[in-house]
C-alpha positions in Angstrom: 14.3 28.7 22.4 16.2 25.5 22.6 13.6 22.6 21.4 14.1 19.3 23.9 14.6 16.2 23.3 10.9 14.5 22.7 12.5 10.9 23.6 12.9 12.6 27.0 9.2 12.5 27.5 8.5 8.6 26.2 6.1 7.1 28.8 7.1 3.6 28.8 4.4 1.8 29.7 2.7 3.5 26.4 5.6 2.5 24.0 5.3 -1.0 25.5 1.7 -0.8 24.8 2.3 0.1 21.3 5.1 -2.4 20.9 2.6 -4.9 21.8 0.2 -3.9 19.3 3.2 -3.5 16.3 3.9 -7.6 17.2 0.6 -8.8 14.8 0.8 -8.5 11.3 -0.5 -10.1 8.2 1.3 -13.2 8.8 0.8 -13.2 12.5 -2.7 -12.7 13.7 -3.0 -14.1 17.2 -0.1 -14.2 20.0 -0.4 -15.5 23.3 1.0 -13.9 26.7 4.1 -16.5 26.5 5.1 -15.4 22.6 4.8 -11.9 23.7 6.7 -11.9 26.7 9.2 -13.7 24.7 9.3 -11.1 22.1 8.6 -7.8 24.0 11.1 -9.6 26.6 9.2 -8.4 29.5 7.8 -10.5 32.3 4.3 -12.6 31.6 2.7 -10.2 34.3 3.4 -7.2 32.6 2.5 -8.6 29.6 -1.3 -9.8 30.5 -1.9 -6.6 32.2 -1.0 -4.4 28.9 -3.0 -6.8 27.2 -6.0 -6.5 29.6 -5.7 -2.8 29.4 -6.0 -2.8 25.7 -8.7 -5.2 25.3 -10.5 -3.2 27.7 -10.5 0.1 25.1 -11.3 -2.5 22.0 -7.9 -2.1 20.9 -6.8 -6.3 21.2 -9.3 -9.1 21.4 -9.1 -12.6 23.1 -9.8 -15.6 21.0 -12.0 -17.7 23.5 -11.5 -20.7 21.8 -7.4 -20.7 21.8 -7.0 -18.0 24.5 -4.6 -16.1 21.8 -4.7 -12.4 21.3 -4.9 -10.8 18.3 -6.1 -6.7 17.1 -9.4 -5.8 17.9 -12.1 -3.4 16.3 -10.6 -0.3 17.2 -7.6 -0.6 15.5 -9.6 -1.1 12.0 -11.3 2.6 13.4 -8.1 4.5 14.1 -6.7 3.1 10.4 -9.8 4.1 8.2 -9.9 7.6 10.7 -6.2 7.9 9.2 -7.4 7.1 6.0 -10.7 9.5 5.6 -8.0 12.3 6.8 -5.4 12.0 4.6 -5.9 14.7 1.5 -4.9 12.7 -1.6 -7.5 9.8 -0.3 -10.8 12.6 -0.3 -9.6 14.3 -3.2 -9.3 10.6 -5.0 -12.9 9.6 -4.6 -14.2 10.4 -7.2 -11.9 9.7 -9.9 -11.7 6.4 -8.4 -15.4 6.0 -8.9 -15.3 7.4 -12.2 -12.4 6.2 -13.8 -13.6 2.6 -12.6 -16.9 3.7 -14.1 -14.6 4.2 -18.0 -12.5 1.8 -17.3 -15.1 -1.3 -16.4 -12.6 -2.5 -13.9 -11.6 -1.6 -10.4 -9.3 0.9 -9.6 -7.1 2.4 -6.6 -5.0 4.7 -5.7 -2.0 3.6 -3.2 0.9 5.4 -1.2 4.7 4.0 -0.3 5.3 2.8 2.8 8.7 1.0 4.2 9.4 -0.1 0.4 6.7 -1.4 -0.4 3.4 -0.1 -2.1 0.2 0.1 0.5 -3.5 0.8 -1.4 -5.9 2.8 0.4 -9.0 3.4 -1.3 -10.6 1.6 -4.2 -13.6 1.2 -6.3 -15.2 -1.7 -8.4 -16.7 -1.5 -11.3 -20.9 -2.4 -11.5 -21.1 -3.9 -14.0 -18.8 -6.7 -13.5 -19.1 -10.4 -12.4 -15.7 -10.5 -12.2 -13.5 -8.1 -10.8 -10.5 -7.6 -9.1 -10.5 -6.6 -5.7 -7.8 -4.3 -4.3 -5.8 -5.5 -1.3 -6.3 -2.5 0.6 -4.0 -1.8 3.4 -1.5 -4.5 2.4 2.0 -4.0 1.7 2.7 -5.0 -2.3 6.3 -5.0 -3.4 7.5 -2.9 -5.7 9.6 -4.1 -8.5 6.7 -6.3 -9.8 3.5 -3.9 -9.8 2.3 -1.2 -11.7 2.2 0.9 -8.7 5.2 0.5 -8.0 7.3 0.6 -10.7 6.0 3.9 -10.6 7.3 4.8 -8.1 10.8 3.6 -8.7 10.6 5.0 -12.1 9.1 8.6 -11.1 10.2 9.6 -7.4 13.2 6.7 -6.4 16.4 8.6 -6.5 19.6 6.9 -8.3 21.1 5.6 -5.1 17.9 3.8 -4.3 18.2 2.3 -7.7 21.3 1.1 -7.2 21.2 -0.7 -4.0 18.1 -2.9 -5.5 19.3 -6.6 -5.4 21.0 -8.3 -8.9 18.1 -10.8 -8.0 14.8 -9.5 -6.6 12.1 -12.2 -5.5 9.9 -13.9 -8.4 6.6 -14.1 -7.7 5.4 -15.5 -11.2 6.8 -17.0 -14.3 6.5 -13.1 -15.5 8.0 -11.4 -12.3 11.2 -9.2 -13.9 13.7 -10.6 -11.1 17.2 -9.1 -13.0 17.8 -5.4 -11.7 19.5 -4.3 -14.7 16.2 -5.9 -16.8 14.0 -3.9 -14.4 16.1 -0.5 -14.8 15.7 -0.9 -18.5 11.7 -1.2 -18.4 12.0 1.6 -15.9 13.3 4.0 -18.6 10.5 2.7 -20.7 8.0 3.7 -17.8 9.5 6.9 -17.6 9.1 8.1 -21.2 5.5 6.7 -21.6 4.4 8.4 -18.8 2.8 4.8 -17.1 3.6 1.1 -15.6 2.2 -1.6 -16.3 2.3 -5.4 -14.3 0.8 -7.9 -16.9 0.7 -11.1 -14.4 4.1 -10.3 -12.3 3.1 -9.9 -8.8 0.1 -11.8 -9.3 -0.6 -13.9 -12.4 -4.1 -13.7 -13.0 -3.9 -9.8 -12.5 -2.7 -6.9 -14.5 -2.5 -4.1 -13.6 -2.0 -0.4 -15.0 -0.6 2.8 -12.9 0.1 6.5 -13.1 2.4 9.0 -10.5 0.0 11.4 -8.4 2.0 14.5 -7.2 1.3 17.3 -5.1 2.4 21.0 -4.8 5.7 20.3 -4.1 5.9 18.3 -7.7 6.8 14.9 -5.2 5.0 11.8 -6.1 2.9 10.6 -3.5 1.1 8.0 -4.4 -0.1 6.2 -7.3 -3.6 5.4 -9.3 -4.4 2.7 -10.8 -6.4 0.5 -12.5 -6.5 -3.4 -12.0 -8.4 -6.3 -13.8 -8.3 -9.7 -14.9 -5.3 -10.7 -17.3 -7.2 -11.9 -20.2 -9.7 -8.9 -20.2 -6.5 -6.4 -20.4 -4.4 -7.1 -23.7 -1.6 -4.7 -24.1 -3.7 -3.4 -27.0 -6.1 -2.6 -24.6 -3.9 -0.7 -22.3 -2.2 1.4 -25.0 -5.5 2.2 -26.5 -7.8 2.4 -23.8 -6.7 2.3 -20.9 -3.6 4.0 -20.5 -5.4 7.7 -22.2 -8.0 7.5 -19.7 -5.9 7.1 -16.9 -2.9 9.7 -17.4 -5.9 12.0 -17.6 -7.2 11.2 -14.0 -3.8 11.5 -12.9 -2.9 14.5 -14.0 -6.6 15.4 -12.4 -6.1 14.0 -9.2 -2.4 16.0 -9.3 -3.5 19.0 -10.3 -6.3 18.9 -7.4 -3.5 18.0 -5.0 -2.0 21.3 -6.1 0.6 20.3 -8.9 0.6 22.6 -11.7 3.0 21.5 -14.8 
């Protein structure tokens, strides 16, 4: 049976529907029918109607006040739908909630996406004034977080290595910018099994992480635990921390079908 094609069956007005919803971001919440039409580069009518159609499903909302557009409700529904279906998210629950509960700071568990790291669940800690919340759904970069580095360390082949720039961006006074710096503490990662981001993508923030892997023995995702600098020494990590959570790692793998 010879498959066909699936571009053959794009319905355009959909994947202009879509390409208007892919136009917000982070850094771009609300658009008007002008920017649109200007970046879709499709007339102003057939911009407002794709716009009316979506609001009408929930899917974009009009701020009265500026007459911009920007993502409505249904969008957050379809994302934490993805979310609640996605295996390595229900089978990370608990050891969120528990390893948050050893740990006395918040923890996550985060997947790559586009090069960069994106968290998707999370839990806090109860007994704590203050704690660090997770950015969940955000994109974090990679050479300067736990999570990350975990991923470049565990999963990220040579050639992905190589092209990373000589200079990377510095986000703090402790970000590790220098490739051949960050290839060294990658080795280091490697052989203790863990990452950790004391103040690099965020300097008030540290952060400690472990590879999740499933059946097929590929990382695919991350967990990790994240608090307040001065609460999390290094002592504190190689002591404390870091036992606990290479044991909910290896948890959260082996329920995900990864057997050593």
């Amino acid at each position: 049976m010879v498959r066909r094609d699936k571009t053959n069956y794009v319905i355009q007005s959909v994947a202009h529907s879509l390409d208007v919803l892919e136009q917000f971001s982070r850094d771009v919440d609300e658009l008007g029918v002008t920017e649109l039409s200007k970046r879709l580069k499709l007339h102003k009518n057939n911009v407002f109607r794709l716009l009316a159609t979506l609001e009408a499903r929930g899917y974009i909302e009009q701020n009265r006040s500026t007459e911009n557009y920007r993502l409505g409700i249904r969008c957050l529904n379809l994302g934490r739908s993805y979310i609640n279906h996605m295996g390595l998210v229900r089978q990370a629950r608990p050891i969120l909630s528990e390893l948050a509960r050893k740990c006395r700071e918040s923890t996550f568990v985060g997947i790559v996406r586009r090069d960069s790291v994106v968290p998707l669940e999370a839990a806090e800690p109860e007994d704590r004034v203050v704690k660090i919340t997770p950015p969940i759904g955000d994109s974090l970069p990679l050479h300067c977080t736990a999570s990350g580095k975990v991923y470049l360390a565990f999963e990220a082949d040579e050639e992905l290595k190589s092209t990373l720039p000589e200079q990377m961006r510095t986000h703090t006074t402790q970000t590790i910018a220098d490739r051949a710096k960050l290839l060294e503490q990658l080795a280091t990662v490697s052989s203790a099994g863990y990452a950790v981001d004391h103040g690099e993508y965020m300097e008030d923030v540290c952060s400690v992480a472990v590879p999740i892997r499933d059946y097929t023995r590929t990382v695919v995702g991350s967990l990790a635990v994240a608090g307040p600098v001065y609460r999390i020494p290094a002592e504190r990590v190689a002591n404390e921390i870091a036992p606990v959570i290479l044991e909910a790692g290896q948890d959260l793998s082996r329920r995900l079908g990864y057997n050593e």
